[in-house]
C-alpha positions as CSV (number, residue, x, y, z in Angstrom):
1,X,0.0,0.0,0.0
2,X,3.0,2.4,1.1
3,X,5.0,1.5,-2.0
4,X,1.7,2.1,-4.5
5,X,1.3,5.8,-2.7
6,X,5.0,6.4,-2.7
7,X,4.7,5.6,-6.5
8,X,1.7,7.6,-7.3
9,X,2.7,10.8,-5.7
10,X,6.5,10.2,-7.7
11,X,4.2,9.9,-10.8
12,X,1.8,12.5,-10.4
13,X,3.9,15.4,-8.8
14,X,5.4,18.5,-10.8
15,X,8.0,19.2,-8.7
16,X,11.6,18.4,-8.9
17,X,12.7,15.2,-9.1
18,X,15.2,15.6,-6.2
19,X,12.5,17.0,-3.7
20,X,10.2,14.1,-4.8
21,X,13.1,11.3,-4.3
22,X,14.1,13.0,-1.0
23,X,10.4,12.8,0.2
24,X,10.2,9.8,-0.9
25,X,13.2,8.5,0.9
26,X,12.3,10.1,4.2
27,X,8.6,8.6,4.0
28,X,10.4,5.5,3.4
29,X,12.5,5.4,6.1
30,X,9.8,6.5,8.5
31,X,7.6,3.8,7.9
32,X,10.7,0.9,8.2
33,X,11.3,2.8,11.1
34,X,8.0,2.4,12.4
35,X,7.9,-1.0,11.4
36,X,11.2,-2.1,13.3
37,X,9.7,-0.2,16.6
38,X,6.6,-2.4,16.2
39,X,8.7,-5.4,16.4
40,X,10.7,-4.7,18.8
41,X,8.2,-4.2,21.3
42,X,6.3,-6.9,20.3
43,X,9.3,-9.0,21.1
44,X,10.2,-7.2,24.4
45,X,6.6,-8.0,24.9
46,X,7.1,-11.7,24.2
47,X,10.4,-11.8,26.5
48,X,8.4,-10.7,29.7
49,X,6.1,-12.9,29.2
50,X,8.6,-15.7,28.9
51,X,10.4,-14.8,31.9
52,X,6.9,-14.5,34.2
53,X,6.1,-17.9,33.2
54,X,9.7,-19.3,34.0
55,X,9.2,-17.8,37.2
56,X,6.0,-19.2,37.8
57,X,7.4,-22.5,36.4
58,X,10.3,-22.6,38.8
59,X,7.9,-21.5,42.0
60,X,5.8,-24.1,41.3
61,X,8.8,-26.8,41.2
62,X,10.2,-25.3,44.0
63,X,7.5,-25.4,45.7
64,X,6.6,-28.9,44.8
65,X,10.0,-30.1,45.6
66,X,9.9,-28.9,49.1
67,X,7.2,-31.2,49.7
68,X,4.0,-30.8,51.9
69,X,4.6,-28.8,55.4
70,X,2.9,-30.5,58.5
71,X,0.0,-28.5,59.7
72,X,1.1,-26.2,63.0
73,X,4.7,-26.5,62.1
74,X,7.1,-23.6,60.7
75,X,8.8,-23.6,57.4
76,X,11.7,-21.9,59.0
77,X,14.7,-24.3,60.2
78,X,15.1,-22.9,63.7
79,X,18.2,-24.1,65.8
80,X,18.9,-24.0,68.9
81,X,22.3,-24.1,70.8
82,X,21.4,-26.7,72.9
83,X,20.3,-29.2,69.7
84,X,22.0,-28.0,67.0
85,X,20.7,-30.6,65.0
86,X,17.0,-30.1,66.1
87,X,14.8,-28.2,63.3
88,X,10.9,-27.9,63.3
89,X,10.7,-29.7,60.4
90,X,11.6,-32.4,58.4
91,X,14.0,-31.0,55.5
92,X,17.5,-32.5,54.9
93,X,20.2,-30.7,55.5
94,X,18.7,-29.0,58.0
């Protein structure tokens, strides 16, 4: 559509042929300019989007590989100096 109005206005204009190129150019260049903007936010768009549903991916997993927490008990490992080894739940390593 562009390239037919570009061409009709080249065709149909009684100016000087290095006004018309040079408008012609700039319109040109605008509109791949435009064009290149419109992709790159739509791929900016498609990155975020990416990353919120790795990060809802690897909460989930995480999540899931914690395992179920008793009910009434902390998820925090809390030590004490008397029993060192003692946590309030049951994760290894703890």
């Amino acid at each position: 559509m562009t390239a037919v109005s570009l061409a009709t206005f080249a065709a149909v204009n009684n100016d000087v042929w290095l006004t018309t190129a040079v408008t012609t150019a700039g319109l040109a260049l605008a509109g791949y300019t435009l064009r290149l903007d419109a992709e790159a936010r739509g791929s900016a768009q498609r990155l975020l989007t990416q990353e919120r549903m790795a990060r809802a991916a690897e909460a989930e997993s995480a999540a899931l590989a914690d395992g179920p927490v008793s009910p009434g008990r902390s998820t925090t490992c809390w030590r004490t100096a008397s029993r060192p080894s003692s946590c309030t739940w049951r994760r290894p390593g703890c």
